[in-house]
N, C-alpha and C positions, 0 to 999 in steps of 0.2 A: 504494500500500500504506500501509496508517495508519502512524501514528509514537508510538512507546509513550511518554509524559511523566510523567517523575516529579516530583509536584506537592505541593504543602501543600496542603493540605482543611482548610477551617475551619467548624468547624457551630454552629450554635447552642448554649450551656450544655455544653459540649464542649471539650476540649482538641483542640489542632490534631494531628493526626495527617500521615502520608508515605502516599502512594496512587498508583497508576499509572492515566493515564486514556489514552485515543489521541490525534490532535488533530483526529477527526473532529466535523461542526457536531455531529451525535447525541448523540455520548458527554458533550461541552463542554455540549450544551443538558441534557441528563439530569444532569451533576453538579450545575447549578445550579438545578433544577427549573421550566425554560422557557427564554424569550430572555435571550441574557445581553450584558454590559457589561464591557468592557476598559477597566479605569483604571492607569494607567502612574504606577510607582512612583518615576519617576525614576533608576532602577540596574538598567535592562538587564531589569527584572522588571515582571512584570503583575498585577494584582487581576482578576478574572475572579468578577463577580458576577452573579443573576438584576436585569434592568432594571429589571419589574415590580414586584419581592419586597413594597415598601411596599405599594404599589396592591393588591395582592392578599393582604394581610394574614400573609404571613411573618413570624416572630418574630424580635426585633432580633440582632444577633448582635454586631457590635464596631462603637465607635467610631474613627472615624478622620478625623482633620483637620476638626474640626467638625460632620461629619455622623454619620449612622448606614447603619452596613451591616443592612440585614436579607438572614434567608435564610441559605443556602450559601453559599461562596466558597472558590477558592482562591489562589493564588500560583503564577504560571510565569515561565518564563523567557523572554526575547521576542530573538528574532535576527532585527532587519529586519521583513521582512512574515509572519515564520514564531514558531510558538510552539517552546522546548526547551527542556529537563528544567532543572529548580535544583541548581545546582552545590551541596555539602556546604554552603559558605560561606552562599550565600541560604538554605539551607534552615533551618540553623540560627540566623539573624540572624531570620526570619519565626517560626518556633515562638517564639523568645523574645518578641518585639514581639506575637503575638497570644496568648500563655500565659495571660494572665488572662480569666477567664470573666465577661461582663459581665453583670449584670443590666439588660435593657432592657426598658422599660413598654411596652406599644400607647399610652400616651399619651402616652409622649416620643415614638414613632414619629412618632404622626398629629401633632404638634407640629413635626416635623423636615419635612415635606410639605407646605411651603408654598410657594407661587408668588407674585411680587410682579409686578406690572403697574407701567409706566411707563407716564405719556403726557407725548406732549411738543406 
């Protein structure tokens, strides 16, 4: 039976909003509109974005740790191998850290999309 998760959504040119999603792949791939990407917050919490977003020209949405998030995302909560809901604490620490609405170019995107090759 699914598991109903209360989550931060973060959209583009958008303030972050509270939403309930399941933690079925479906629901998970439809919030971020395709396959998606778990980046781990370091505090028991996840970033939950589409993989692709760049590659497929999604608009930028927030900076974070250097790079750029395009696309949808959101914030869950990570227990183990299982995703659960954001306690008040995360939820309101994440509205706050994502509150500003960024303006991002396609050409800081396509800037931020670069591969570097090694040889040795």
């Amino acid at each position: 039976m699914p598991k109903q998760l209360r989550v931060l959504m973060v959209e583009p040119h958008e303030a972050p909003y509270e939403t309930l999603i399941t933690d079925q792949l479906d629901d998970l791939q439809e919030t971020v509109g395709g396959l998606f990407e778990m980046i781990g917050n370091g505090d028991g919490t996840l970033l939950v974005c589409n993989d692709e977003a760049k590659l497929i020209g999604m608009e930028g949405n927030r900076r974070l740790d250097g790079d750029i998030i395009a696309g949808p995302f959101f914030v869950v909560g990570e227990e183990g191998e299982n995703l659960r809901s954001l306690t008040d604490a995360e939820m309101e620490k994440y509205k706050q850290r994502f509150a500003e609405i960024e303006d991002i170019s396609p050409e800081e995107i396509q800037n931020n999309m670069g591969f570097e090759f090694y040889a040795w």
